[in-house]
LOPAFI-774884 format. One line per field, with one value per residue (C-alpha): x, y, z; residue number from 0; residue in one letter. Coordinates in Angstrom, 1 decimal, always signed. Layout:
BEGIN
xx: X_...;
yy: Y_...;
zz: Z_...;
num: NUM_...;
residuo: A_...;
# end
This chain:
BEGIN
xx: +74.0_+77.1_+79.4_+78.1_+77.9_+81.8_+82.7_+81.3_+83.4_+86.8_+85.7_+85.5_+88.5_+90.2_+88.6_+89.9_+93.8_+93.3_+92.1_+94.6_+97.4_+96.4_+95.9_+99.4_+101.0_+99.7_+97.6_+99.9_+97.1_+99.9_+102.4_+103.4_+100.9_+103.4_+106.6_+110.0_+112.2_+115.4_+116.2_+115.2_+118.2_+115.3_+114.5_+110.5_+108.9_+107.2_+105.1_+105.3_+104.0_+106.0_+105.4_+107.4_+105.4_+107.2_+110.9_+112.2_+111.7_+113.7_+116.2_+116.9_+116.9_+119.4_+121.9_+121.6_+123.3_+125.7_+127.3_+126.7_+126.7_+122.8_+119.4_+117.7_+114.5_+113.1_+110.7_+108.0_+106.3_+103.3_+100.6_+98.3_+96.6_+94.2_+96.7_+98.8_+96.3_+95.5_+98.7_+99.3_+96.1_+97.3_+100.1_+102.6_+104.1_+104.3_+104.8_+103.7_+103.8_+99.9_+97.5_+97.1_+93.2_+93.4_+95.2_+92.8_+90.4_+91.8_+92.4_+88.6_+87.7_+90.0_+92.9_+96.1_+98.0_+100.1_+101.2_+105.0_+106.5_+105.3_+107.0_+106.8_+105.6_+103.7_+104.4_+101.0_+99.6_+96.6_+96.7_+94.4_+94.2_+97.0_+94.1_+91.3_+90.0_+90.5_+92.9_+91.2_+89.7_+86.2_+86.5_+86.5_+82.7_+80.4_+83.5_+85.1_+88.1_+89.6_+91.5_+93.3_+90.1_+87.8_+90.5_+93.3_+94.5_+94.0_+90.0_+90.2_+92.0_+89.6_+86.5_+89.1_+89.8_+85.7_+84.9_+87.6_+86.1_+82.8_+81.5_+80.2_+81.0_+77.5_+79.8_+82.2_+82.4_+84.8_+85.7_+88.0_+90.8_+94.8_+97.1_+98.6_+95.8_+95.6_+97.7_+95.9_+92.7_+93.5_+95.6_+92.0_+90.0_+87.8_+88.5_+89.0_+91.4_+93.7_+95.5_+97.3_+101.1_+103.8_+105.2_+102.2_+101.2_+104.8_+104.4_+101.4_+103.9_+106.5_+104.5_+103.0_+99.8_+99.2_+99.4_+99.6_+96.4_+98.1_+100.8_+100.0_+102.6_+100.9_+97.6_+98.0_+101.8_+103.2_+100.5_+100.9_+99.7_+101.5_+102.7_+104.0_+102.6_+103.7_+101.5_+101.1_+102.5_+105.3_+106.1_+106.0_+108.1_+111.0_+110.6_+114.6_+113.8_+111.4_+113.7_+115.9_+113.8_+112.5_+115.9_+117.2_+114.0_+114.7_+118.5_+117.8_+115.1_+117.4_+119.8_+117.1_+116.9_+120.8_+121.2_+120.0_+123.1_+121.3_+118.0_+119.6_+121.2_+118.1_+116.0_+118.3_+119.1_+115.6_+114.0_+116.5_+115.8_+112.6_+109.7_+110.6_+109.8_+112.4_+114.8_+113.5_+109.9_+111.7_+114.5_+111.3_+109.0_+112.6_+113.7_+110.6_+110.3_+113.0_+110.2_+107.7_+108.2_+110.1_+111.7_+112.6_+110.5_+108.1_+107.5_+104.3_+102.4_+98.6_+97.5_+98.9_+96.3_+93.5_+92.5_+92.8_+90.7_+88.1_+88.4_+88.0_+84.6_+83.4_+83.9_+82.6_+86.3_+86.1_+82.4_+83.7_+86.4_+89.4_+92.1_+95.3_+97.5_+95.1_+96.4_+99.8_+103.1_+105.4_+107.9_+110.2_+110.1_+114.0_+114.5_+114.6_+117.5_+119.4_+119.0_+122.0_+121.7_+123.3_+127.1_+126.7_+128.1_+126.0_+126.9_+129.8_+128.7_+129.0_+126.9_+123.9_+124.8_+122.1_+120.0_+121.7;
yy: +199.1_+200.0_+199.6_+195.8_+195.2_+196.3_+194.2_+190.9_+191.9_+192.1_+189.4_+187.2_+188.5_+187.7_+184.2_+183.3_+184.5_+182.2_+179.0_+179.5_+180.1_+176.9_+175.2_+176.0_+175.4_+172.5_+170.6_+171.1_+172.5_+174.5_+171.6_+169.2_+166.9_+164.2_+164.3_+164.7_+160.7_+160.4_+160.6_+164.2_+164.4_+165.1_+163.2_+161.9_+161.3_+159.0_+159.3_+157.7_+158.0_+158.1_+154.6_+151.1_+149.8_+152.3_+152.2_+150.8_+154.2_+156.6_+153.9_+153.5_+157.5_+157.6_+154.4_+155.7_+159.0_+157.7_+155.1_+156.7_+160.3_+161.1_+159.6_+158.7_+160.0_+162.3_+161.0_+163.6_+162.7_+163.3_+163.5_+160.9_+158.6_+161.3_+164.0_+160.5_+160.0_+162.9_+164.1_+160.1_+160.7_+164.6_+163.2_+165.3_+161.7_+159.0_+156.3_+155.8_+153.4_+153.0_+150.9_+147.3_+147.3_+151.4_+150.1_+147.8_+150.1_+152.9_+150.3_+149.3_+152.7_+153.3_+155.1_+153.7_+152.3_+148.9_+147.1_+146.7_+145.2_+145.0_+147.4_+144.8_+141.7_+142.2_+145.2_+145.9_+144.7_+145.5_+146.9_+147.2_+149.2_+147.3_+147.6_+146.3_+142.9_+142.6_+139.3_+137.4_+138.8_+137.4_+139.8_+143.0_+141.7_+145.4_+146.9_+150.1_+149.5_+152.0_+151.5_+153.7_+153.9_+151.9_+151.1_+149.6_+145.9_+146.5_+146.4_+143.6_+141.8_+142.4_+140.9_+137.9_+137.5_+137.6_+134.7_+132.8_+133.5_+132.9_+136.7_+139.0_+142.6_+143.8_+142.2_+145.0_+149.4_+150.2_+153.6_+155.8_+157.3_+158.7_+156.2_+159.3_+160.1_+156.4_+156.4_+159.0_+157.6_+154.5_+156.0_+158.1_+154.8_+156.8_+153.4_+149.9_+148.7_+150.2_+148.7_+150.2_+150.0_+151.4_+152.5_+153.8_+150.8_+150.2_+154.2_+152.2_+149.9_+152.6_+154.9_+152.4_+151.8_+149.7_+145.3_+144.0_+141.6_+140.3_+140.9_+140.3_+138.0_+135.5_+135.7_+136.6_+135.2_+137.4_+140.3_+142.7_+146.5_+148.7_+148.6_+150.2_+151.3_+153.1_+155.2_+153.2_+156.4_+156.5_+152.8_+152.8_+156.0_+155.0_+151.0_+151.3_+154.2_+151.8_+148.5_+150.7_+151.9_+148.1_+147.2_+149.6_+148.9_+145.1_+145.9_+147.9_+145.2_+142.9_+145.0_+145.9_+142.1_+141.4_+142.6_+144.3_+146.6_+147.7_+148.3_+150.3_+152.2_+153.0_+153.7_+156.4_+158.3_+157.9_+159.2_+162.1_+162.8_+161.8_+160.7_+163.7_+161.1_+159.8_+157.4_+155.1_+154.4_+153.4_+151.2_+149.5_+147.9_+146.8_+145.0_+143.9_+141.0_+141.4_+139.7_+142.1_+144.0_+142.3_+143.7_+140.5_+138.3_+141.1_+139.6_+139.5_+136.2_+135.7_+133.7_+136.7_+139.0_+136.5_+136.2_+139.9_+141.0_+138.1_+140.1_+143.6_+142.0_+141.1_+144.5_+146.3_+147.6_+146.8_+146.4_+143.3_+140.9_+142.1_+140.5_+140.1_+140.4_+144.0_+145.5_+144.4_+143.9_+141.2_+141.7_+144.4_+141.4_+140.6_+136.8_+136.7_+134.5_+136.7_+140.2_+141.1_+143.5_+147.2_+147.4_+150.5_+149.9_+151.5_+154.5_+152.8_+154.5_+158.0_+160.8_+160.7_+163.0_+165.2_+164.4_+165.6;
zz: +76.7_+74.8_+77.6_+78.2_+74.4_+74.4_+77.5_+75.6_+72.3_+74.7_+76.9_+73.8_+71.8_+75.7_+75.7_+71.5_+73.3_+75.6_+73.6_+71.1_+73.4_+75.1_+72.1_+70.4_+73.4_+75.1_+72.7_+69.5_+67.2_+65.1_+65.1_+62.3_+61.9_+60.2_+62.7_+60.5_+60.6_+60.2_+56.4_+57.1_+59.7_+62.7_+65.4_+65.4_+68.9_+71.3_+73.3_+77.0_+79.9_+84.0_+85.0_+84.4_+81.1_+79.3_+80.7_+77.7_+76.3_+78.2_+78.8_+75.1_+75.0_+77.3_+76.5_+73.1_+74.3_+76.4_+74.0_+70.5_+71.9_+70.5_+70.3_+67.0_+68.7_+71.2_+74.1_+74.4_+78.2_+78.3_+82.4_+81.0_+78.4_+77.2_+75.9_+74.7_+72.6_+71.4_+70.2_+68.5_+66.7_+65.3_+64.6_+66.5_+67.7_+64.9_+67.3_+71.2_+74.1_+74.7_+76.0_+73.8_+74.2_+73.4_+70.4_+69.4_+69.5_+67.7_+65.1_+65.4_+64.7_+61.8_+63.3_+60.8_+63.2_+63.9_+67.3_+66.6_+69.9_+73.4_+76.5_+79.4_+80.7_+84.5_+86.2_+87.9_+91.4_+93.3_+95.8_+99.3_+102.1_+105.3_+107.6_+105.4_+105.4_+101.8_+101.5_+98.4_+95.3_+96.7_+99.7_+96.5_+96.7_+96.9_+97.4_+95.2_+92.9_+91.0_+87.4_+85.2_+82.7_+80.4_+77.9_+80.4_+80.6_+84.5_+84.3_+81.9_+84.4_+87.0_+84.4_+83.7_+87.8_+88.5_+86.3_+87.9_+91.3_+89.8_+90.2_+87.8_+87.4_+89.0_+92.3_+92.6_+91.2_+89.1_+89.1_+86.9_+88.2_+86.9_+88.1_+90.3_+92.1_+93.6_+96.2_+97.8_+97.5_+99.1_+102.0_+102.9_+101.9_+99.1_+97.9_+98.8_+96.0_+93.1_+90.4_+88.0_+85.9_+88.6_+90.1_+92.1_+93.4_+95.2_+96.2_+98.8_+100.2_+100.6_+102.3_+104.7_+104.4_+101.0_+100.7_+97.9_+97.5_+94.1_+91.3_+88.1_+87.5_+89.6_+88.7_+84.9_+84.2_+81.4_+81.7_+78.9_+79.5_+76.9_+73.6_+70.9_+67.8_+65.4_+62.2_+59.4_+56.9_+59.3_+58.8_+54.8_+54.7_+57.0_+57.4_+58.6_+61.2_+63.0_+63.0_+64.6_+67.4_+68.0_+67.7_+70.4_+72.5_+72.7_+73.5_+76.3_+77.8_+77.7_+79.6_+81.8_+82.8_+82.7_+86.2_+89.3_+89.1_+85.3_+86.9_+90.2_+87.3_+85.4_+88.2_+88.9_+85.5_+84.6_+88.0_+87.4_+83.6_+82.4_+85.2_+87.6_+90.5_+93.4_+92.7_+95.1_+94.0_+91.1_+92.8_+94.8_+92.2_+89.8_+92.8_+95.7_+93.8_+90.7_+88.2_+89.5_+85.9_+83.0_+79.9_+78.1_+76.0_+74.3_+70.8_+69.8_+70.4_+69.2_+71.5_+74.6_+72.1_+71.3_+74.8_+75.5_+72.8_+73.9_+77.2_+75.6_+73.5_+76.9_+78.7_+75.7_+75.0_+71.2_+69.1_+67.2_+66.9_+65.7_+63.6_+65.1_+61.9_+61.1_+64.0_+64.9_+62.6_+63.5_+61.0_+62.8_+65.9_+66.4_+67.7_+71.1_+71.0_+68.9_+71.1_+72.6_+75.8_+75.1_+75.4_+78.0_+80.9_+83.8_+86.3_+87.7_+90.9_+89.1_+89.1_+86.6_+83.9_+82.2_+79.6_+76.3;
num: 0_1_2_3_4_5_6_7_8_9_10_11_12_13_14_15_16_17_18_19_20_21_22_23_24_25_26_27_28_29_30_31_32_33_34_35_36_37_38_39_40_41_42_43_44_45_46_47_48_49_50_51_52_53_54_55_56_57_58_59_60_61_62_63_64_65_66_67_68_69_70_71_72_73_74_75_76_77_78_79_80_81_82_83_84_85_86_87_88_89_90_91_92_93_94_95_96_97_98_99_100_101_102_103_104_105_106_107_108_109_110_111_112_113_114_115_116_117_118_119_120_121_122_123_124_125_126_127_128_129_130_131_132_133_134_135_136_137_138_139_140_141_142_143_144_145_146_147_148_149_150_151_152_153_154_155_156_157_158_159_160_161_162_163_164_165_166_167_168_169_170_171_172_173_174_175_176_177_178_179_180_181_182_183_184_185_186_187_188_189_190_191_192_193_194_195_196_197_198_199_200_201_202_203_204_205_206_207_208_209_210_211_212_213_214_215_216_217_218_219_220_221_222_223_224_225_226_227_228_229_230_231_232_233_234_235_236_237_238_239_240_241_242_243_244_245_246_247_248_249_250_251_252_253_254_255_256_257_258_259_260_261_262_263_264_265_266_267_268_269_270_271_272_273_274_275_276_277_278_279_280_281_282_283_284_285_286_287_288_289_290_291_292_293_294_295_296_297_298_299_300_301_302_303_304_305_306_307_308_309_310_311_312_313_314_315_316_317_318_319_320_321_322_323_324_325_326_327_328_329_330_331_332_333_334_335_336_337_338_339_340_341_342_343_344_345_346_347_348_349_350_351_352_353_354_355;
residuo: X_X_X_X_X_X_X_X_X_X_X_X_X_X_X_X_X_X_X_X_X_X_X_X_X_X_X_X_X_X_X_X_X_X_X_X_X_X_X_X_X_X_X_X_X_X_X_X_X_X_X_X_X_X_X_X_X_X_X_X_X_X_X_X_X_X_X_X_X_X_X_X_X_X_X_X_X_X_X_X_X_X_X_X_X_X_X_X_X_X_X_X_X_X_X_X_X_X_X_X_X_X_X_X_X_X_X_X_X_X_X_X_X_X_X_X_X_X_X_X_X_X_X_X_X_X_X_X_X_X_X_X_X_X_X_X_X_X_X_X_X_X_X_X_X_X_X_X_X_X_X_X_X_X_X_X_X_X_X_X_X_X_X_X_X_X_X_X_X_X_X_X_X_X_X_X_X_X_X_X_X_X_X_X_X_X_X_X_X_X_X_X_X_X_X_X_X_X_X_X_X_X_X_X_X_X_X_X_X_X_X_X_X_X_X_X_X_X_X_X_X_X_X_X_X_X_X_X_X_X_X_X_X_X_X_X_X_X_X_X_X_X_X_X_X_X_X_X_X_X_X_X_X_X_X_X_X_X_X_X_X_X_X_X_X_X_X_X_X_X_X_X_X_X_X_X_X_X_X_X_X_X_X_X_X_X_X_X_X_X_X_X_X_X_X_X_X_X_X_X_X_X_X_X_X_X_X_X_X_X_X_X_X_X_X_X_X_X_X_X_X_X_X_X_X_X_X_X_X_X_X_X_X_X_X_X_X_X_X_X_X_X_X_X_X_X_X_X_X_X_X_X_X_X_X_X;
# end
């Protein structure tokens, strides 16, 4: 009896090692909630995420490096929207690229937070199975689709894209799933359709056995996915710190969309330094079609928001309506006409340097 009762007291001091280990580690329990801005002389982070929506971010990271020699802030990548949030929430990063109906939410719910730009326009497809006979959205009748979760633009699109075909959503199953895993689940046909940001979707088309039943840009022109928003604290104690970041972010969409030689560029040194992923998924979906993902135009319109948060009411996304001046901030918004692309000047058919 006193040889179990012992092995429960060790096996619990092991199991408290373990939690907090985790915890400080991976979850930032033990980190600042309120990251340190720039009057400090510190970089704060974002949060982001491997896929397209939020290239803006690394690419600002980067051209910021290469043409003033450092970055005003440090990207903090993070697998997937869960640990996003989380660490947005604590704190640990006082601004994020994120979800805009997550957004909404959070805001519903009381999180102090405010939409400050968009990342993209478009940059999602659907995608089927090459062998199915899935070649309208009507065929997706009693079949399985999976999205990225409850909170994404992707299954909004999906409730938007059944009333048009006059279906409801008892017509098809959704199913949760990480963007990463999809791929996979189609090739085996667990599935009969995924859609989520890229590049995963092009990874299908890559590797063979994916078609494309739609692009967003086609069926929802100027889709918005992600946004960022920033903390409310973090706004009122360094208003200057944030112009800056929209700043930058609208100056390297704009070179994003200058030329294909800029996106070539990009889809290298970011593959390289910040998503961990070949260059070539990347060089895919910023070239097969060029619009497939855009960088320009990302002020913040009402009417873009209205009918997403009519969208987000429907699917049970948000409780209530929302008010579009609560949640976002328009007044860091630079006129479009006035955004000049970033002076850098590309690889030049040079090696990618490292990330400083």
């Amino acid at each position: 009896m006193k040889l179990l009762g012992t092995t429960f007291i060790c096996g619990a001091l092991w199991l408290a090692l373990i939690t907090t280990m985790h915890g400080s580690l991976n979850l930032k329990w033990f980190a600042p909630k309120v990251a340190s801005t720039s009057k400090t002389g510190d970089k704060f982070r974002i949060g982001f995420l491997p896929v397209t929506c939020h290239l803006t971010c690394p690419v600002t990271d980067f051209i910021n490096q290469q043409v003033e020699g450092q970055s005003t802030f440090e990207p903090v990548r993070f697998s997937g929207w869960p640990e996003l949030k989380e660490a947005f929430l604590s704190g640990y990063t006082p601004a994020t690229f994120i979800l805009a109906p997550m957004a909404m939410a959070l805001r519903e719910q009381g999180v102090p937070l405010k939409i400050v730009y968009l990342g993209h326009r478009d940059g999602t497809a659907m995608m089927v199975h090459k062998d199915s006979q899935i070649f309208r959205f009507e065929d997706l009748r009693g079949k399985k689709i999976a999205v990225p979760n409850r909170y994404s633009n992707q299954r909004l699109l999906i409730f938007r894209a059944l009333k048009q075909a006059g279906m409801t959503i008892n017509d098809v199953e959704l199913v949760e799933m990480p963007p990463p895993d999809m791929p996979a689940a189609l090739y085996s046909k667990a599935v009969d359709a995924v859609t989520s940001g890229e590049p995963f979707m092009g990874q299908t088309e890559i590797d063979g056995y994916g078609r494309v039943l739609y692009l967003t840009k086609d069926v929802w022109p100027n889709f918005i996915s992600c946004v960022l928003a920033v903390r409310e604290d973090f706004i009122q104690n360094d208003r200057e710190t944030v112009q800056r970041l929209v700043d930058g972010i609208a100056s390297s969409g704009k070179w994003l969309d200058q030329t294909m030689d800029h996106r070539m560029d990009a889809a290298k040194f970011v593959a390289k330094n910040y998503y961990n992923q070949h260059p070539r998924l990347l060089e895919f979906v910023l070239s097969k079609p060029p619009d497939r993902v855009k960088y320009t135009n990302l002020a913040l319109r009402k009417a873009d928001f209205e009918e997403i948060e009519a969208l987000a009411l429907e699917a049970g996304v948000i409780q209530k309506d929302v008010i579009f001046e609560d949640y976002t901030d328009a007044s860091f918004v630079p006129d479009d006409a006035q955004v000049k692309a970033s002076s850098y000047e590309g690889l030049k058919g040079g090696e990618v340097p490292p990330r400083k």
